[in-house]
N, C-alpha and C positions, 0 to 999 in steps of 0.2 A: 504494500500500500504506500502511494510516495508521501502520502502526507507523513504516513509513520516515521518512511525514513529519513523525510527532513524535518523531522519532531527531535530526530536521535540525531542526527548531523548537527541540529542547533545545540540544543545542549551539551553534545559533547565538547564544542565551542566554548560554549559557557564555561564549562567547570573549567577546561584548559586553561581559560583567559584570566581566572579566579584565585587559581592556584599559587598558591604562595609560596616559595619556598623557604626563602632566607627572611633573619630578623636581626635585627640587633639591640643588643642590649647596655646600656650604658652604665656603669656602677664607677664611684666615684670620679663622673667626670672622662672617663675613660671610655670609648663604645669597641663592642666585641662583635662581630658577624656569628650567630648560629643556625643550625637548620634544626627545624620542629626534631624532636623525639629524638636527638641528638647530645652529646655532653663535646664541652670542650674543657681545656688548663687553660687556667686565667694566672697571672700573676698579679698581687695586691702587696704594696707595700713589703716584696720582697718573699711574700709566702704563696707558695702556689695551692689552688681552688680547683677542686674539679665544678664544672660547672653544666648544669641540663636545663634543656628546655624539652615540658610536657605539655599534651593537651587533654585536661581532664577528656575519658571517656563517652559520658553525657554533657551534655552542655545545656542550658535554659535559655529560653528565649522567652525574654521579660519586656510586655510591654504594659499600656496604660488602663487595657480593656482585659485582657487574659494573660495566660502564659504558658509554655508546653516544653517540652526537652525533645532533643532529639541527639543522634552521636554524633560525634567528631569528624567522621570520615563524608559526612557534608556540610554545607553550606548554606546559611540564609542570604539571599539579594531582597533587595526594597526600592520599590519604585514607586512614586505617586501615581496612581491612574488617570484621577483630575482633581479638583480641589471638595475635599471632603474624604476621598478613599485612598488609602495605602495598598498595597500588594504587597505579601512577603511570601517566599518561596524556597522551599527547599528541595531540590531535583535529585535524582539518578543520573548516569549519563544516560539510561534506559529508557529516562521517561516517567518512571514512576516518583511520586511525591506528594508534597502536600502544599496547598497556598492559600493562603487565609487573607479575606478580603477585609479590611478594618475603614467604618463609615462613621463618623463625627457627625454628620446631618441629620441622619433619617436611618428607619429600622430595617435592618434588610432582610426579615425574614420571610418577605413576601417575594424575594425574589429565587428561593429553590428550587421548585418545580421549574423554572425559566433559564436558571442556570445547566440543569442536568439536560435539561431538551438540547441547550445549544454547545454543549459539552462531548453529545450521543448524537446527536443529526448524522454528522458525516458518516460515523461508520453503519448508521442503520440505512444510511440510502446506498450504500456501497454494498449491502448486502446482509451485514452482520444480524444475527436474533438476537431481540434485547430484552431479558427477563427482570422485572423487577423485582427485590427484596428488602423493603424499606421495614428497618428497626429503632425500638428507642434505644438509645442509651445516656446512662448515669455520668455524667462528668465527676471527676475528681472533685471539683469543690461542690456538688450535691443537687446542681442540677442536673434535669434530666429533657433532652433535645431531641426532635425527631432527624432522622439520616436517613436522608431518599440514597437508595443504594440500587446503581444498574448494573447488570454484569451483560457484559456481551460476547457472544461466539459467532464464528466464521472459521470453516473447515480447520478446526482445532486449535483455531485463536481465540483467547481468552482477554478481554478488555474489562475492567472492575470501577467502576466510577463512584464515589461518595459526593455528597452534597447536605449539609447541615448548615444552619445559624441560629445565631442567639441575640436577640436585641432589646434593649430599653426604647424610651420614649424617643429620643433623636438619637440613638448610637446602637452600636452592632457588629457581630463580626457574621463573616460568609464561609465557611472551613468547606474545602473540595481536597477531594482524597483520589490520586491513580492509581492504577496498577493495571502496566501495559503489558504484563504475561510474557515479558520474553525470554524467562528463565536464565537474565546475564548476572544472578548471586550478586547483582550489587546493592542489596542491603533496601530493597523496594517495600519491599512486604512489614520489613521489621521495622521500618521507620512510619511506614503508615501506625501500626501498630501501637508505637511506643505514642506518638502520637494522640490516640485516643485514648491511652492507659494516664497520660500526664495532662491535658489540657483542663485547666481552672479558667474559670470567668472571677474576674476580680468584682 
């Protein structure tokens, strides 16, 4: 499917582009070059230091509306969409992930069933069956939200779509969940996962 595979072309881009490898770190005035998960010898006033850079495991992603963990071995990007909505994103090179739309104006929870149609269109005119299985679940901080959940197939392609939100009076968040099935073990499934195990509404 070409859209898929310049869905995977882009993002593989992305993380590319993202990728950090070197840091440095300055201690008394001094800066040292290290690379992530790495140690170096520092010398300080004559006495030598071994010295590491870690990156905790899980990591939190703390904003003003919610908050959620996800590992280390990806990454959050943020973009304004327009004035009112944030986008933050956490990808695969695969595809799969999670992005949470945060709205300061107005409540967005009328916009789920809107977002999953236009999420699912392409691949159900292309062919795919698309079965619904919409559940509630329990957030970590004690609410509980409904998730429109599509799973789609095509000759033993599996596509997984979520779509949830949560909103007050003028504010809200939009949480959309992928899983593009393409069996590349980069960590898709279990970052959806951790995902719904950790997200709190503040």
């Amino acid at each position: 499917m070409k859209f898929k595979l310049f869905l995977i072309i882009t993002l593989i881009s992305f993380v590319t582009a993202n990728a950090q490898k070197d840091y440095i770190i300055t201690i008394d005035g001094k800066s040292y070059e290290i690379e992530m998960d790495s140690e170096i010898e520092i010398k300080i006033k004559g006495k030598k230091l071994d010295l590491g850079l870690r990156k905790k495991d899980t990591l939190l992603l703390d904003e003003d509306y919610f908050q959620l963990k996800y590992t280390k071995k990806h990454k959050v990007s943020k973009v304004t969409v327009e004035e009112g909505i944030d986008q933050l994103m956490i990808m695969t090179a695969g595809g799969s992930g999670v992005i949470v739309q945060k709205y300061s104006s107005f409540n967005p929870t009328m916009l789920q069933e809107m977002m999953l149609n236009e999420v699912t269109k392409e691949s159900v005119s292309y062919g795919y069956s698309l079965v619904r299985k919409d559940y509630d679940k329990k957030l970590l901080s004690g609410e509980t939200i409904k998730v429109l959940k599509a799973v789609l197939d095509y000759k033993g392609e599996t596509e997984t779509y979520e779509i949830a939100a949560h909103g007050k009076k003028d504010e809200g968040i939009l949480v959309m969940t992928m899983d593009m099935g393409l069996g590349l073990g980069d960590g898709g499934p279990e970052m959806v996962q951790l995902m719904w195990d950790t997200l709190k509404i503040k």
